[in-house]
Predicted model as a PDB file, atoms N, CA, C, CB and O in Angstrom, pLDDT in the B-factor column:
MODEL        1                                                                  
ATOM      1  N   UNK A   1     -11.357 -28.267  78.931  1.00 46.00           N  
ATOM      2  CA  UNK A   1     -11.063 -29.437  79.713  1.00 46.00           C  
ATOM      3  C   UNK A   1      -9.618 -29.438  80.182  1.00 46.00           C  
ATOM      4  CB  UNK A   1     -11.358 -30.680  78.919  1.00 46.00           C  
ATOM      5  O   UNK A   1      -9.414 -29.936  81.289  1.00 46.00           O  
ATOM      6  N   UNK A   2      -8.722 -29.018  79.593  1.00 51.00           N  
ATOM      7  CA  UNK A   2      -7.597 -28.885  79.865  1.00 51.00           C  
ATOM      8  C   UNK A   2      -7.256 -28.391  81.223  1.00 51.00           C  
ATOM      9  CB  UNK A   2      -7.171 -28.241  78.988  1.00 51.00           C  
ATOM     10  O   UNK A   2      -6.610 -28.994  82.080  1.00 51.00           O  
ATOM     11  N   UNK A   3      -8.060 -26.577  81.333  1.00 56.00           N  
ATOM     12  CA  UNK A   3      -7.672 -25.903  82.206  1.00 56.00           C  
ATOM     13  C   UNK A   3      -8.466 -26.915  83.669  1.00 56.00           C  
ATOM     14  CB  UNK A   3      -8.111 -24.237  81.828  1.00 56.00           C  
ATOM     15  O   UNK A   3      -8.111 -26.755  84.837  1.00 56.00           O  
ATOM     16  N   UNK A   4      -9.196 -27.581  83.373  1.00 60.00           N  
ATOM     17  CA  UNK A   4      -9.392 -28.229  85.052  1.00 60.00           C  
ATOM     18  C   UNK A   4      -8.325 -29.541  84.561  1.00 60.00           C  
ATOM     19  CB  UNK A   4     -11.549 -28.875  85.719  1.00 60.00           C  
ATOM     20  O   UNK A   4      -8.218 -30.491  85.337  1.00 60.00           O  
ATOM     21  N   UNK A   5      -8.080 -29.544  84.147  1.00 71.00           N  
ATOM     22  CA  UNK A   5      -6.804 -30.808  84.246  1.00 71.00           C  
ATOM     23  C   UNK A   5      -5.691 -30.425  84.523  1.00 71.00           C  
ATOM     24  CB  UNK A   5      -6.455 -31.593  83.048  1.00 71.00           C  
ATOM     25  O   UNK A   5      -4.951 -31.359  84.831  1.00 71.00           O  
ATOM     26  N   UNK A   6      -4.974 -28.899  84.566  1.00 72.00           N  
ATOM     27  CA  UNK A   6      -3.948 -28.185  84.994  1.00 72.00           C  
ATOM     28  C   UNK A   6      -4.443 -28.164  86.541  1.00 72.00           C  
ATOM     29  CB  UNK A   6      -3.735 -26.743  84.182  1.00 72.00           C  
ATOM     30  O   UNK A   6      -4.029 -28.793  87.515  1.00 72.00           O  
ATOM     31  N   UNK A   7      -5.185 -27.481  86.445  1.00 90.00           N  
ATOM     32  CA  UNK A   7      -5.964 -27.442  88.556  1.00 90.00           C  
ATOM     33  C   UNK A   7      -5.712 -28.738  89.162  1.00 90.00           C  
ATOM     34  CB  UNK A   7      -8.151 -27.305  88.844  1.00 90.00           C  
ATOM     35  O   UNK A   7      -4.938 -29.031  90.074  1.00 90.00           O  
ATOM     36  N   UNK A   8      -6.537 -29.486  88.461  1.00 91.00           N  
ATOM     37  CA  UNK A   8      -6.350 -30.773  88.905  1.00 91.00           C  
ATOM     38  C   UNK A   8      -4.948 -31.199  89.785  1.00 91.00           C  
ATOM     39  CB  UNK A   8      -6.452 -31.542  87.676  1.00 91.00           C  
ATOM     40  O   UNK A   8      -4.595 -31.377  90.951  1.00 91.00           O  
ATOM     41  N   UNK A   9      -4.381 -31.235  88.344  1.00 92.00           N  
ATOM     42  CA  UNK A   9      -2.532 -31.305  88.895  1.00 92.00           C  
ATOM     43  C   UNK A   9      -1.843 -30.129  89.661  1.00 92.00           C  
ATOM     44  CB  UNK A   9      -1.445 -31.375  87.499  1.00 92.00           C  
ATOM     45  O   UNK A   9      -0.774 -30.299  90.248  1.00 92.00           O  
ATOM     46  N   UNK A  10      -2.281 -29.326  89.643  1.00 94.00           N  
ATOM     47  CA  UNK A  10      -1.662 -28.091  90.808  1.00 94.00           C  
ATOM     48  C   UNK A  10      -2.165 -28.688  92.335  1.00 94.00           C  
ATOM     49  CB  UNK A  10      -2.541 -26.174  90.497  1.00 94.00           C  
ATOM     50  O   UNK A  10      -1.521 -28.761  93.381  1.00 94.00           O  
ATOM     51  N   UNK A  11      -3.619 -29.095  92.028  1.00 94.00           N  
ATOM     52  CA  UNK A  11      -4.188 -29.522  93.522  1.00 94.00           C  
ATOM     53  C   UNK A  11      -3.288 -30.716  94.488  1.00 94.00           C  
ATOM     54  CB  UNK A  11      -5.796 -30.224  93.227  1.00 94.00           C  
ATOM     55  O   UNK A  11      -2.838 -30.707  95.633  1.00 94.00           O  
ATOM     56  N   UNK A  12      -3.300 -31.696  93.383  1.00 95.00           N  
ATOM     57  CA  UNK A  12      -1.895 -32.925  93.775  1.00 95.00           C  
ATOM     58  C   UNK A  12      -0.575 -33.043  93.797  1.00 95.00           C  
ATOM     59  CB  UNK A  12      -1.822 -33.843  93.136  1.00 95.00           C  
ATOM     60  O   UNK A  12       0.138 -33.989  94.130  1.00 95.00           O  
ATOM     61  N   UNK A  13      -0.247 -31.647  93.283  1.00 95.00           N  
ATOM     62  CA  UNK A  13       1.139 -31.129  93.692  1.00 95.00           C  
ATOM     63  C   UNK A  13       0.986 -30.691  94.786  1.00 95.00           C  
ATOM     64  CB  UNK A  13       1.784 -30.151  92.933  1.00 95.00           C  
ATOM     65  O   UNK A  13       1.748 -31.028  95.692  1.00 95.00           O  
ATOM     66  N   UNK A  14      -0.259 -29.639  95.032  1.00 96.00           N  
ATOM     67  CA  UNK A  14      -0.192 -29.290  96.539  1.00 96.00           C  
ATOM     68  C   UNK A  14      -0.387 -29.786  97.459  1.00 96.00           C  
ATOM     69  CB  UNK A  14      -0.670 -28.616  96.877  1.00 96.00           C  
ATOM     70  O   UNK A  14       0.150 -29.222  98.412  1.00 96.00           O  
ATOM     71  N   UNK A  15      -1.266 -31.155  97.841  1.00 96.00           N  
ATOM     72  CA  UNK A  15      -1.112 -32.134  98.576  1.00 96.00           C  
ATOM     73  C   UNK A  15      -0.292 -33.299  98.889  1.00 96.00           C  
ATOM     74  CB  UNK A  15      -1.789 -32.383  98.462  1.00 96.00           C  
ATOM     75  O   UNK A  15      -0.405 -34.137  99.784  1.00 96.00           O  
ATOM     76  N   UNK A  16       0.576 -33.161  97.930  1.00 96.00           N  
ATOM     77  CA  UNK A  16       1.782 -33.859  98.134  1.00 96.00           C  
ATOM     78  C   UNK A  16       2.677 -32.664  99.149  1.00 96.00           C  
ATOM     79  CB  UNK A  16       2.538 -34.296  96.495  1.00 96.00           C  
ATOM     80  O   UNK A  16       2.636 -32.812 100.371  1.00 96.00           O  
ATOM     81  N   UNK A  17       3.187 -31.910  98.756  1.00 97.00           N  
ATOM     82  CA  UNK A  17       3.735 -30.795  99.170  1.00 97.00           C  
ATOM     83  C   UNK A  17       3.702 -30.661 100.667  1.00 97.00           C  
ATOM     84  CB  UNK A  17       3.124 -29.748  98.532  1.00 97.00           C  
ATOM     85  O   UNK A  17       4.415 -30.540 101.663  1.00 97.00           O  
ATOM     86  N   UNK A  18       2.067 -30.784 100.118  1.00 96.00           N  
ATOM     87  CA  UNK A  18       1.344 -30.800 102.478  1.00 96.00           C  
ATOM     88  C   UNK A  18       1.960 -32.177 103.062  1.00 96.00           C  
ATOM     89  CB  UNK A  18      -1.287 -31.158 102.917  1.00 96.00           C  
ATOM     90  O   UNK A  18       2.619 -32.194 104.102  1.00 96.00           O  
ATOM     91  N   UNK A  19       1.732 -33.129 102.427  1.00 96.00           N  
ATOM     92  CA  UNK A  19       1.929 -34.333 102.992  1.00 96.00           C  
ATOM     93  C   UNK A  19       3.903 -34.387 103.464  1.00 96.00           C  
ATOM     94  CB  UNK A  19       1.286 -35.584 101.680  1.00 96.00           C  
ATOM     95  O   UNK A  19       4.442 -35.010 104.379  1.00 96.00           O  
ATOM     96  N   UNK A  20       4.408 -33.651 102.614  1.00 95.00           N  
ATOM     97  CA  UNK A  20       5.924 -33.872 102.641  1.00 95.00           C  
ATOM     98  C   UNK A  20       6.060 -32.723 104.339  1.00 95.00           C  
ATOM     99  CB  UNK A  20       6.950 -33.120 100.705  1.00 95.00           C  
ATOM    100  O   UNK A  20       6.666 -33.077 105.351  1.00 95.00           O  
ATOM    101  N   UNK A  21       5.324 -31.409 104.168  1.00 95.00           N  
ATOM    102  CA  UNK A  21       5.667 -30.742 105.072  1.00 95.00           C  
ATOM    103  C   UNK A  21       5.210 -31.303 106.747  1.00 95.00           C  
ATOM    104  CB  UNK A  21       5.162 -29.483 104.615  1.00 95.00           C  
ATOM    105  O   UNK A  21       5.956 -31.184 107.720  1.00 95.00           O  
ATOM    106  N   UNK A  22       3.628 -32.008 106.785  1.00 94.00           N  
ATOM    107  CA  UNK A  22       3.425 -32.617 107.348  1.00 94.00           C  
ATOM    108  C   UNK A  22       4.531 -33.498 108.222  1.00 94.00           C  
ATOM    109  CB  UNK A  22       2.732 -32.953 106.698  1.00 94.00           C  
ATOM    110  O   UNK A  22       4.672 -33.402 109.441  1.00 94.00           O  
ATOM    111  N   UNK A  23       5.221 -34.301 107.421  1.00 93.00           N  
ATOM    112  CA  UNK A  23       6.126 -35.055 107.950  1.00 93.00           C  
ATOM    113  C   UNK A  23       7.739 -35.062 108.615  1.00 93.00           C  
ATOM    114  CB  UNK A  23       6.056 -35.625 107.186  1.00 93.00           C  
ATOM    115  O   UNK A  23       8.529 -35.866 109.112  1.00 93.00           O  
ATOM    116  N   UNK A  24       7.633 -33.263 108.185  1.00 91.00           N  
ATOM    117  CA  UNK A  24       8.920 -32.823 108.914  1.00 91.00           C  
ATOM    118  C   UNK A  24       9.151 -32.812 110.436  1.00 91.00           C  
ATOM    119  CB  UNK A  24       9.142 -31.535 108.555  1.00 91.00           C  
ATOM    120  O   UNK A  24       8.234 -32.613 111.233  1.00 91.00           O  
ATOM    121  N   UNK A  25       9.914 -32.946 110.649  1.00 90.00           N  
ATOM    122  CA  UNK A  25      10.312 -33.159 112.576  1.00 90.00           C  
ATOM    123  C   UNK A  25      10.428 -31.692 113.116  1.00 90.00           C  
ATOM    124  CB  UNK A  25      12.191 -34.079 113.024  1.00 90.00           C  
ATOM    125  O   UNK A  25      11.447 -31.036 112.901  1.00 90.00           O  
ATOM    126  N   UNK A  26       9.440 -31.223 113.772  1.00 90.00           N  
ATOM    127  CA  UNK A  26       9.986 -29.796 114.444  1.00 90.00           C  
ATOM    128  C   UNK A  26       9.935 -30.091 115.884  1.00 90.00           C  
ATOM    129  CB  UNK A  26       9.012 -28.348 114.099  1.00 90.00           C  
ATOM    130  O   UNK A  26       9.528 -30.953 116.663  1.00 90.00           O  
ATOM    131  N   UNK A  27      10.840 -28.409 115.848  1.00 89.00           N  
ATOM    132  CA  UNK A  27      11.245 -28.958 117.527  1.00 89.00           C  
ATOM    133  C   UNK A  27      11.122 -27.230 117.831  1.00 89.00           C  
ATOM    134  CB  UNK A  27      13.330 -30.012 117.947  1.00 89.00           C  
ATOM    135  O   UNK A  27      11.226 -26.344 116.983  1.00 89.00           O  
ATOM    136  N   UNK A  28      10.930 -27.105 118.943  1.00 93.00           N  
ATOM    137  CA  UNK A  28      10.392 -25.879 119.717  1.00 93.00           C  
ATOM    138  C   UNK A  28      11.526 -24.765 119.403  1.00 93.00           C  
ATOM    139  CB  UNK A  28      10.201 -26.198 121.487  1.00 93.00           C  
ATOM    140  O   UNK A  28      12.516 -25.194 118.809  1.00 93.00           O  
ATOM    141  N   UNK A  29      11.505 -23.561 119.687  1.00 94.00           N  
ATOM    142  CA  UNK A  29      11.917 -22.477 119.576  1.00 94.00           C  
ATOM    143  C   UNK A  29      13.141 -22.781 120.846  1.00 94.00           C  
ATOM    144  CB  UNK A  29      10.707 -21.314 119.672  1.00 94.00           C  
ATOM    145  O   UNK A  29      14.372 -22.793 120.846  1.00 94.00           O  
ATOM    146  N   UNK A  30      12.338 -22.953 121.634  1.00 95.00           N  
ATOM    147  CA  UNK A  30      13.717 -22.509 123.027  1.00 95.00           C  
ATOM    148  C   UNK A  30      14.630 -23.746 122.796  1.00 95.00           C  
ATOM    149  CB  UNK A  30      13.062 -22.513 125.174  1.00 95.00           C  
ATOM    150  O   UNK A  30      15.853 -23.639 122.700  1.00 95.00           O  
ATOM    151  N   UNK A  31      14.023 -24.824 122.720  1.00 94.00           N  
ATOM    152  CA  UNK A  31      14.864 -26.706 122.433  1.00 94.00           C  
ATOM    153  C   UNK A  31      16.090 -25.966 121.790  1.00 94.00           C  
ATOM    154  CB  UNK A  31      13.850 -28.286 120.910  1.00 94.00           C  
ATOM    155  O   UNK A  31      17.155 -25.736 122.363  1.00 94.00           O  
ATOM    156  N   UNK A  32      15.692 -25.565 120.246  1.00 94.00           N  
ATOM    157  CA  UNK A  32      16.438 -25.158 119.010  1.00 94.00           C  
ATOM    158  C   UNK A  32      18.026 -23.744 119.859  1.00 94.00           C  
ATOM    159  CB  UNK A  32      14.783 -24.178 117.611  1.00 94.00           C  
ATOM    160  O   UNK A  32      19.245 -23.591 119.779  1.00 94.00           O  
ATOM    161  N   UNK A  33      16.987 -23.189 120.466  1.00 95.00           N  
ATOM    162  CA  UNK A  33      18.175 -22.044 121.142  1.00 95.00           C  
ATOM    163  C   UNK A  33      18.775 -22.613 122.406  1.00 95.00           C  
ATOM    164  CB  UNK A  33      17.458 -20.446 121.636  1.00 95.00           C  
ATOM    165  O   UNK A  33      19.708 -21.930 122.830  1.00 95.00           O  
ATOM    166  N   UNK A  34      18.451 -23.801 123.196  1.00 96.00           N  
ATOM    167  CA  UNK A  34      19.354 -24.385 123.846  1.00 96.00           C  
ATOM    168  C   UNK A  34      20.369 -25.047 123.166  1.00 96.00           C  
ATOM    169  CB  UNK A  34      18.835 -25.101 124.586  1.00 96.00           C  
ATOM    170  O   UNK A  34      21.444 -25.132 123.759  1.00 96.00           O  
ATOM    171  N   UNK A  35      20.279 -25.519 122.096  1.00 96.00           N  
ATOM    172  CA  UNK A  35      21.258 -26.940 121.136  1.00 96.00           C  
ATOM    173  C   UNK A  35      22.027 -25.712 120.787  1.00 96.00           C  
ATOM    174  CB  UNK A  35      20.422 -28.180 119.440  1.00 96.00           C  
ATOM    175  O   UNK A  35      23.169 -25.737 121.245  1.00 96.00           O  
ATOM    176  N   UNK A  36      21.695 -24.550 120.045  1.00 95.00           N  
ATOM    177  CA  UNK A  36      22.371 -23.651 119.727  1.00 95.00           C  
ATOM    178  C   UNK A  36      23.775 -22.973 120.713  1.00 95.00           C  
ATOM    179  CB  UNK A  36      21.353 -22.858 119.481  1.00 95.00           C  
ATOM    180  O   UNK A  36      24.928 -22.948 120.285  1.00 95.00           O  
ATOM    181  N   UNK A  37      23.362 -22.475 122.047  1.00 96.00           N  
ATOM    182  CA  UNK A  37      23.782 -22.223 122.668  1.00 96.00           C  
ATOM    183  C   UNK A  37      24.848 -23.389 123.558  1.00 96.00           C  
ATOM    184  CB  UNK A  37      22.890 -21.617 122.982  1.00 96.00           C  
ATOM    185  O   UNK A  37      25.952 -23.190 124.066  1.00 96.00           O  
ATOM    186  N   UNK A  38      23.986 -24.676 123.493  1.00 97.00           N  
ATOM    187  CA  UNK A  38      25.395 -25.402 123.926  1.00 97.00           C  
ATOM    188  C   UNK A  38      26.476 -26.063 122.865  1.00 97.00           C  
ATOM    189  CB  UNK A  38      24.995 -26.600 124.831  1.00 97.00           C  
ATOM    190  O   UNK A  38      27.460 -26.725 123.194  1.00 97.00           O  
ATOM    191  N   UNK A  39      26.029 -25.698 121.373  1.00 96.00           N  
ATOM    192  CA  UNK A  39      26.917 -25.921 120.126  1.00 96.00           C  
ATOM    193  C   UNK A  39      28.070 -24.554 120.249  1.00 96.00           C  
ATOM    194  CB  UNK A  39      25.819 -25.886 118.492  1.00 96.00           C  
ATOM    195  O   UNK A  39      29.262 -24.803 120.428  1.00 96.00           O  
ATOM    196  N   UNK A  40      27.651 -23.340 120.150  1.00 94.00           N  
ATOM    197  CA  UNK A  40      28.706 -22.167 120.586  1.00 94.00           C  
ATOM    198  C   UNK A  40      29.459 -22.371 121.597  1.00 94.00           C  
ATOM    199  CB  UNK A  40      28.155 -20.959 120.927  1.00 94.00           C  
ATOM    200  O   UNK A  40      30.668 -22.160 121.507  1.00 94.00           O  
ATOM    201  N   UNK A  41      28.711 -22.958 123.104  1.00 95.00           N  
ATOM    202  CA  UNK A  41      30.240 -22.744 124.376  1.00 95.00           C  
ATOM    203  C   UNK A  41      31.013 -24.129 124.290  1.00 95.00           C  
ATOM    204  CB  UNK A  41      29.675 -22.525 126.476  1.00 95.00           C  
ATOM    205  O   UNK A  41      31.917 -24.433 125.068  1.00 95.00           O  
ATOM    206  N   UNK A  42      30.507 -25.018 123.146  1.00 96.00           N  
ATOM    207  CA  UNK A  42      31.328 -26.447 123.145  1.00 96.00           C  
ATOM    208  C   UNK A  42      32.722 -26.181 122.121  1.00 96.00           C  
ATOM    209  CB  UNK A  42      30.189 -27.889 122.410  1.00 96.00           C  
ATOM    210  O   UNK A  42      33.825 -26.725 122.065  1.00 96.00           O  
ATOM    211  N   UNK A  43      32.186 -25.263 121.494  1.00 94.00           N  
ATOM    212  CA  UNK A  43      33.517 -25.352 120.294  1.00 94.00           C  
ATOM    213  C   UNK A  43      33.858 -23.523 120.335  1.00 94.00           C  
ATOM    214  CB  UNK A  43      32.812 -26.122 118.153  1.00 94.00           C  
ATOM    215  O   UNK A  43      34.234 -22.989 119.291  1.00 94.00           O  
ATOM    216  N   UNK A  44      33.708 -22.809 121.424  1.00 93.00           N  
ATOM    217  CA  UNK A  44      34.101 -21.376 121.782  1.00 93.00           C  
ATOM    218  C   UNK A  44      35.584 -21.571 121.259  1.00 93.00           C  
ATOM    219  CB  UNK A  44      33.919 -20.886 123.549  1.00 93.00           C  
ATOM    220  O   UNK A  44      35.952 -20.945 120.266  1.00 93.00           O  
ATOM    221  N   UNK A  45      36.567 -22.570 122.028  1.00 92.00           N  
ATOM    222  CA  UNK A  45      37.827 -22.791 121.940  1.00 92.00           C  
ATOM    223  C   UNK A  45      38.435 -22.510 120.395  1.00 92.00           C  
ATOM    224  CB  UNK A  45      38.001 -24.172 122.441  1.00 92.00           C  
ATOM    225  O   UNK A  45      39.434 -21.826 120.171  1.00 92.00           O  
ATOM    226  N   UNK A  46      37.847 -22.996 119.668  1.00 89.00           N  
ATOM    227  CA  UNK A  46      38.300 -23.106 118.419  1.00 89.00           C  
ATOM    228  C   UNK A  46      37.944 -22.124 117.396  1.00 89.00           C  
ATOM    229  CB  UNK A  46      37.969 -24.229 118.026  1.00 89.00           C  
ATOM    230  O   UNK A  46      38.429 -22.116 116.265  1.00 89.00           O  
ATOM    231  N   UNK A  47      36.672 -20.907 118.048  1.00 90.00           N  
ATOM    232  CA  UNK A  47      36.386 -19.975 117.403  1.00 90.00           C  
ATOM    233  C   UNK A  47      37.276 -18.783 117.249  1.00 90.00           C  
ATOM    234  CB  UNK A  47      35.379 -19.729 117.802  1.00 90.00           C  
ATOM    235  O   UNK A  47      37.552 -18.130 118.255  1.00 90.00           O  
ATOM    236  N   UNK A  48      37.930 -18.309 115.636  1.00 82.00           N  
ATOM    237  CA  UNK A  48      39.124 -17.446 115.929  1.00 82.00           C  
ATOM    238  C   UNK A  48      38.491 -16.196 115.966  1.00 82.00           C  
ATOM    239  CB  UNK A  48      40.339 -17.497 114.887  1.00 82.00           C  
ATOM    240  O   UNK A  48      39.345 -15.337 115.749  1.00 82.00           O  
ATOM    241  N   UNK A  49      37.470 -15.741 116.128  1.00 87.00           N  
ATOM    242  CA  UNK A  49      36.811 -14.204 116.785  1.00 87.00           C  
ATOM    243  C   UNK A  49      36.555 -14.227 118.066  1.00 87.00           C  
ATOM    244  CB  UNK A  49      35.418 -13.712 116.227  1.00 87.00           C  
ATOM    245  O   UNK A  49      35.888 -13.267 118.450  1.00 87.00           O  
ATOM    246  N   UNK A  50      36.980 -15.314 119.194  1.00 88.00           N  
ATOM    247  CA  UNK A  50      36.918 -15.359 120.442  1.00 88.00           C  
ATOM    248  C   UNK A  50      38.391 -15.441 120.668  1.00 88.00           C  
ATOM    249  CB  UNK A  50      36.034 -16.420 120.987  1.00 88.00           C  
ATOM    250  O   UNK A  50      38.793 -14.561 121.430  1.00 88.00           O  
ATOM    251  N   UNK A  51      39.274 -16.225 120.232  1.00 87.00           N  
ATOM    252  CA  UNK A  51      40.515 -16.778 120.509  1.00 87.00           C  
ATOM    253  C   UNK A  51      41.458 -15.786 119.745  1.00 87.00           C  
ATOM    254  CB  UNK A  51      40.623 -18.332 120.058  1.00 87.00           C  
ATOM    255  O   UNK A  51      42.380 -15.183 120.294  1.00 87.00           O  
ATOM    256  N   UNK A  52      41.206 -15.707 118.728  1.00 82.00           N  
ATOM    257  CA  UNK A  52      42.341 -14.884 117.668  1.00 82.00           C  
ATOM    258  C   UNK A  52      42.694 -15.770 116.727  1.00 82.00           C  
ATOM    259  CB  UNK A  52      43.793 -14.342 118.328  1.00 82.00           C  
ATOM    260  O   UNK A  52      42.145 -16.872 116.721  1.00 82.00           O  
ATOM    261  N   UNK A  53      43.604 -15.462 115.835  1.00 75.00           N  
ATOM    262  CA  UNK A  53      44.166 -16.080 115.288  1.00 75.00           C  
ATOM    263  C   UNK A  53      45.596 -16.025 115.117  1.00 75.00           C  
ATOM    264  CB  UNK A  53      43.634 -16.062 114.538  1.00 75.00           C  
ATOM    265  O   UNK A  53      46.015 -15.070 114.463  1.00 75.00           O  
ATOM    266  N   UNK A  54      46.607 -17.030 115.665  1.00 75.00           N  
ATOM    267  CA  UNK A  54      47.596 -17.299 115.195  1.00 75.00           C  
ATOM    268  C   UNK A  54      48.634 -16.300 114.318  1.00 75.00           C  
ATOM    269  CB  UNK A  54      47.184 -18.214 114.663  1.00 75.00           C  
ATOM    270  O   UNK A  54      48.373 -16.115 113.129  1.00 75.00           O  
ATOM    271  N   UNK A  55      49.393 -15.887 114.707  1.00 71.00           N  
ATOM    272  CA  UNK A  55      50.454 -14.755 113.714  1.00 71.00           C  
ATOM    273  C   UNK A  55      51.039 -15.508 112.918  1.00 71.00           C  
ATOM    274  CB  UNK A  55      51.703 -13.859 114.433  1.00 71.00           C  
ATOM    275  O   UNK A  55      51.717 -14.957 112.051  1.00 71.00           O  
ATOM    276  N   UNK A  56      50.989 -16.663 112.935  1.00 74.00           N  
ATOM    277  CA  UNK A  56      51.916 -17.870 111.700  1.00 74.00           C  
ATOM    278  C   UNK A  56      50.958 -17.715 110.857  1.00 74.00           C  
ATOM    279  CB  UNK A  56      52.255 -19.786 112.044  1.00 74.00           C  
ATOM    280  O   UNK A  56      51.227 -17.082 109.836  1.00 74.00           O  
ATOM    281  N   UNK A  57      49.942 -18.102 110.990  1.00 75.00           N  
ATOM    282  CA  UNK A  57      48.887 -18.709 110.415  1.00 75.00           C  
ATOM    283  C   UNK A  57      47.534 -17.365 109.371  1.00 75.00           C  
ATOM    284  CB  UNK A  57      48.200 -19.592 111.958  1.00 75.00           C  
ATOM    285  O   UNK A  57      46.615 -17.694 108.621  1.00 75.00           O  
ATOM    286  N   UNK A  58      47.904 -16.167 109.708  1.00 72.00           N  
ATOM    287  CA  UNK A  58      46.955 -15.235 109.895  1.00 72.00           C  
ATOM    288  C   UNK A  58      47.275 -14.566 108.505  1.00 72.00           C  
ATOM    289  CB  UNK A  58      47.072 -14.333 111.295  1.00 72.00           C  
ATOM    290  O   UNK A  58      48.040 -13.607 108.402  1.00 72.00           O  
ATOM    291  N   UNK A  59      46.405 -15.352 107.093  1.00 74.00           N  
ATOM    292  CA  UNK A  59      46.289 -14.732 105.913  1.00 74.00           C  
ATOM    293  C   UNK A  59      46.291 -13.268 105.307  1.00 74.00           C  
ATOM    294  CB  UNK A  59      45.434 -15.129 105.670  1.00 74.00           C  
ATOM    295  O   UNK A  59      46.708 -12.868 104.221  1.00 74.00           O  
ATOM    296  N   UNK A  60      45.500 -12.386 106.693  1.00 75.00           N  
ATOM    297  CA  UNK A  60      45.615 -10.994 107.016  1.00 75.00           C  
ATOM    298  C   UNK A  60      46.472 -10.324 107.135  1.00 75.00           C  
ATOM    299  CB  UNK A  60      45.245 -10.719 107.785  1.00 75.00           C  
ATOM    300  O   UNK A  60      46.412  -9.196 106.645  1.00 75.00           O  
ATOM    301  N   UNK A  61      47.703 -10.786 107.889  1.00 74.00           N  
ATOM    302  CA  UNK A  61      48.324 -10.190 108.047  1.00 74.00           C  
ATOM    303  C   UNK A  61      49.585  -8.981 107.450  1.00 74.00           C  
ATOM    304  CB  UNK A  61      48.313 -10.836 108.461  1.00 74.00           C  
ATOM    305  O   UNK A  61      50.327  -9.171 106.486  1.00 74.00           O  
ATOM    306  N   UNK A  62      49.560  -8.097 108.081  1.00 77.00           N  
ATOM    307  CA  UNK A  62      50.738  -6.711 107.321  1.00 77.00           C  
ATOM    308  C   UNK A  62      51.711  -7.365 106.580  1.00 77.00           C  
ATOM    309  CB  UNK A  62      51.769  -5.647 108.524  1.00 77.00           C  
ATOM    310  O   UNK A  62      52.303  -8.208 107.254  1.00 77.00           O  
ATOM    311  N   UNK A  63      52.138  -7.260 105.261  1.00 74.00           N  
ATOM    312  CA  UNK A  63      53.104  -7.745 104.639  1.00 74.00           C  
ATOM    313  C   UNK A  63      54.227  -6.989 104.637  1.00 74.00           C  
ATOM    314  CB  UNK A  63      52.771  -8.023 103.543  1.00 74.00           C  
ATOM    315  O   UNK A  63      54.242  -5.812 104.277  1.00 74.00           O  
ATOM    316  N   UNK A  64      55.460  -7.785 105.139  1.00 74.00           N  
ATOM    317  CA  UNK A  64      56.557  -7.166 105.449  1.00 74.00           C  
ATOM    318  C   UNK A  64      56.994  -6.140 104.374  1.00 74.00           C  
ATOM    319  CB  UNK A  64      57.517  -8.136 105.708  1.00 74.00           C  
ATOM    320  O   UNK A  64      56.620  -6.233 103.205  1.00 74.00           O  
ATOM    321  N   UNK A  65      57.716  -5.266 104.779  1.00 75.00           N  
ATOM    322  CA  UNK A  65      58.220  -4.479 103.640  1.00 75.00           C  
ATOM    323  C   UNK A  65      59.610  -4.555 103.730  1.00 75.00           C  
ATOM    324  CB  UNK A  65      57.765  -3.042 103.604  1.00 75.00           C  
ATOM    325  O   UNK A  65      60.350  -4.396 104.701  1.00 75.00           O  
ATOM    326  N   UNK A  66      59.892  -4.872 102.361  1.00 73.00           N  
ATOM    327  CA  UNK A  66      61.637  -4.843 101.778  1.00 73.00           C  
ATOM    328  C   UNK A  66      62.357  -3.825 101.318  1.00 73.00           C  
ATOM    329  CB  UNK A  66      61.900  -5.600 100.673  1.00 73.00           C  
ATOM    330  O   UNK A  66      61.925  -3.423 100.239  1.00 73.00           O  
ATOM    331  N   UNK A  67      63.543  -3.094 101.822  1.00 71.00           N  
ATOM    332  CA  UNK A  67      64.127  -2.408 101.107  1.00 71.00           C  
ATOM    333  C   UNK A  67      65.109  -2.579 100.807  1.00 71.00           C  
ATOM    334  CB  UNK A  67      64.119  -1.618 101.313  1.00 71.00           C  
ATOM    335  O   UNK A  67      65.506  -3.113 101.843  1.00 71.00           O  
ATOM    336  N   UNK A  68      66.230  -2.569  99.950  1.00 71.00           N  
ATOM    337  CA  UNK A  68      67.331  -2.782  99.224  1.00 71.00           C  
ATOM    338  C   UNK A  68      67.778  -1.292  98.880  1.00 71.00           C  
ATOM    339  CB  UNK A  68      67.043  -3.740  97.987  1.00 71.00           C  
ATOM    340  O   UNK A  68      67.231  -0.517  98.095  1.00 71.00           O  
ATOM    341  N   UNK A  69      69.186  -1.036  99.852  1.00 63.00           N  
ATOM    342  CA  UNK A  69      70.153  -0.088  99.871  1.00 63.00           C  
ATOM    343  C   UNK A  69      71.052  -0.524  98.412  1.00 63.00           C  
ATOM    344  CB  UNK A  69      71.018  -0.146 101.412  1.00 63.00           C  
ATOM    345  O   UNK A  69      72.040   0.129  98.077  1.00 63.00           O  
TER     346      UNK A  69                                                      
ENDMDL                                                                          
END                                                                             
């Protein structure tokens, strides 16, 4: 009796599950790659693999070398 009382509850986990996925909001493939595409050329400006980055600012950068004569 048990093992159909485990099923049981697997079955109403899984229809909950459906019911939750059911209720998600989707939105089309191309919608999703337009929002995409006008989220990239809105904030291009501020992207530092388009723009660069700053020589003040640039964690990367060559660390000077010191010498003492």
């Amino acid at each position: 009796m048990s093992s159909s009382n485990v099923s049981l509850t697997d079955m109403r986990r899984n229809v909950e599950q459906l019911k939750l996925q059911a209720g998600v909001e989707r939105i089309k493939v191309s919608q999703a790659a337009a929002e995409l595409q006008q989220y990239c050329l809105q904030n291009a400006s501020k992207d530092a693999l388009l723009v660069g980055v700053p020589t003040g600012s640039n964690p990367f950068r060559e660390p000077r070398s010191c010498s003492v004569f």
